[in-house]
C-alpha positions as a Python dict, from the first residue, in 0.01 Angstrom:
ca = {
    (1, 'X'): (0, 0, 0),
    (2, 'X'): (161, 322, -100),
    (3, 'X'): (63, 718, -51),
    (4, 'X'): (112, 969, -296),
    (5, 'X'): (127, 1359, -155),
    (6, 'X'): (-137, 1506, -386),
    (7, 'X'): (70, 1871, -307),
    (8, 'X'): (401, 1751, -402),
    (9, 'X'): (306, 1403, -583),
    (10, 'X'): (545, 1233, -314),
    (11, 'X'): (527, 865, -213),
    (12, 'X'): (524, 684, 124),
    (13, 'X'): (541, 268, 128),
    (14, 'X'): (373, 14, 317),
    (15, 'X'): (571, -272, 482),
    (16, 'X'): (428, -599, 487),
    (17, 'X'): (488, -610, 850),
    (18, 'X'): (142, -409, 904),
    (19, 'X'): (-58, -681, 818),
    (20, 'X'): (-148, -753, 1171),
    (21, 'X'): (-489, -934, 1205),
    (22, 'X'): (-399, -1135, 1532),
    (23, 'X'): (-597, -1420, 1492),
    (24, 'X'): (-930, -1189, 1436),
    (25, 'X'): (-1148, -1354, 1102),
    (26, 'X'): (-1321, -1019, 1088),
    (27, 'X'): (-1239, -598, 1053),
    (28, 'X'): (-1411, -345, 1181),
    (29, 'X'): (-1622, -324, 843),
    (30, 'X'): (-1723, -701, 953),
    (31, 'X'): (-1552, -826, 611),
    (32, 'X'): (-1251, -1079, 646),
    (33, 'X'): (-938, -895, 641),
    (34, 'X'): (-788, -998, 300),
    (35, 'X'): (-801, -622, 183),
    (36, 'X'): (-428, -456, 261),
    (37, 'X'): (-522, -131, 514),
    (38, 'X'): (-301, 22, 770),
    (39, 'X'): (-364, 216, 1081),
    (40, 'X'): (-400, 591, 1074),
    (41, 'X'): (-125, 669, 1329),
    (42, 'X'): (87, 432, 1145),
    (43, 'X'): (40, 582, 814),
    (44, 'X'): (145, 936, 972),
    (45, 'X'): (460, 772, 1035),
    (46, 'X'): (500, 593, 759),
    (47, 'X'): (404, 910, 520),
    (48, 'X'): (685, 1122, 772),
    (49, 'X'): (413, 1402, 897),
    (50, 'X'): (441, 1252, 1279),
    (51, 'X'): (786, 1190, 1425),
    (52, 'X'): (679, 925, 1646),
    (53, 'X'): (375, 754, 1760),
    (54, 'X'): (333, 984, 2052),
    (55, 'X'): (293, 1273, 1748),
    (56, 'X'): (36, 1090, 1593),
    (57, 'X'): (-168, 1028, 1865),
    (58, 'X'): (-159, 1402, 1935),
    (59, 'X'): (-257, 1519, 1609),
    (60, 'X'): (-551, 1239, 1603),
    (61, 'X'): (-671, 1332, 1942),
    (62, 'X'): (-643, 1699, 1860),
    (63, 'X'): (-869, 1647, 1550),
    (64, 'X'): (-573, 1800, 1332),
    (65, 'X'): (-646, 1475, 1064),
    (66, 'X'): (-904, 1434, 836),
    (67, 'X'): (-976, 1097, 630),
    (68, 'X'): (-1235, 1127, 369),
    (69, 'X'): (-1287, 1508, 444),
    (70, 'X'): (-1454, 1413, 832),
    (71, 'X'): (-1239, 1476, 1108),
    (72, 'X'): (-1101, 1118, 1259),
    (73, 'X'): (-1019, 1092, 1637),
    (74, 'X'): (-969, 728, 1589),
    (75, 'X'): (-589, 632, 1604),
    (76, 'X'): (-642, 247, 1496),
    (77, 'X'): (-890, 365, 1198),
    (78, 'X'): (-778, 103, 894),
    (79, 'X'): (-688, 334, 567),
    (80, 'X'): (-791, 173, 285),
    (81, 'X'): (-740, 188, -132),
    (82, 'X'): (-854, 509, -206),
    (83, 'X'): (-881, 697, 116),
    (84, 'X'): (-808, 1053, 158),
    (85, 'X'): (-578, 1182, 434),
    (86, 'X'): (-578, 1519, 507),
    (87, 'X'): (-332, 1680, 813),
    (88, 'X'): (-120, 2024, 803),
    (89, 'X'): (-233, 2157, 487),
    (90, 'X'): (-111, 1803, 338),
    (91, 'X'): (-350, 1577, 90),
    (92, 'X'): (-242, 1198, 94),
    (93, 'X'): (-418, 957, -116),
    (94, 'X'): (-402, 574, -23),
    (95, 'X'): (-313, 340, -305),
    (96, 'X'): (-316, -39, -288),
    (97, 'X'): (4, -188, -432),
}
């Protein structure tokens, strides 16, 4: 799963190490989890806007982050193909690899 920086057309990659279903058969969309997604605060990091997981909690919790133009308070919120990120002045759009 990738990101590209709709400002500055730059790209951020995701590992394989996020796929990290822990024995669950469903997501929270109640479908089984073959779809790639990664977590909000972990995208921040991946994309570089939050230094450390500690910065992306804060600009969740602050309501700083947008996904899909509505505000998301929700650290663990799964990203998916085609999602919209918005944080700083910053547009990231998710892309499935």
């Amino acid at each position: 799963m990738s990101a590209n920086q709709s400002s500055e057309n730059q790209g951020a990659e995701n590992q394989s190490s996020e796929q990290n279903n822990a024995g669950s058969a469903n997501d929270e969309s109640g479908t089984s989890g073959s779809a790639e997604t990664i977590a909000l605060d972990q995208f921040l990091k991946l994309a570089q806007v939050a230094s450390s997981g500690g910065h992306a909690k804060a600009l969740i919790q602050s309501g700083e982050v947008r996904v899909n133009g509505e505000v998301e308070t929700r650290r663990g919120r799964k990203l998916r193909d085609g999602d919209r990120v918005e944080v700083e002045g910053e547009e990231f759009v998710i892309q499935a690899d």
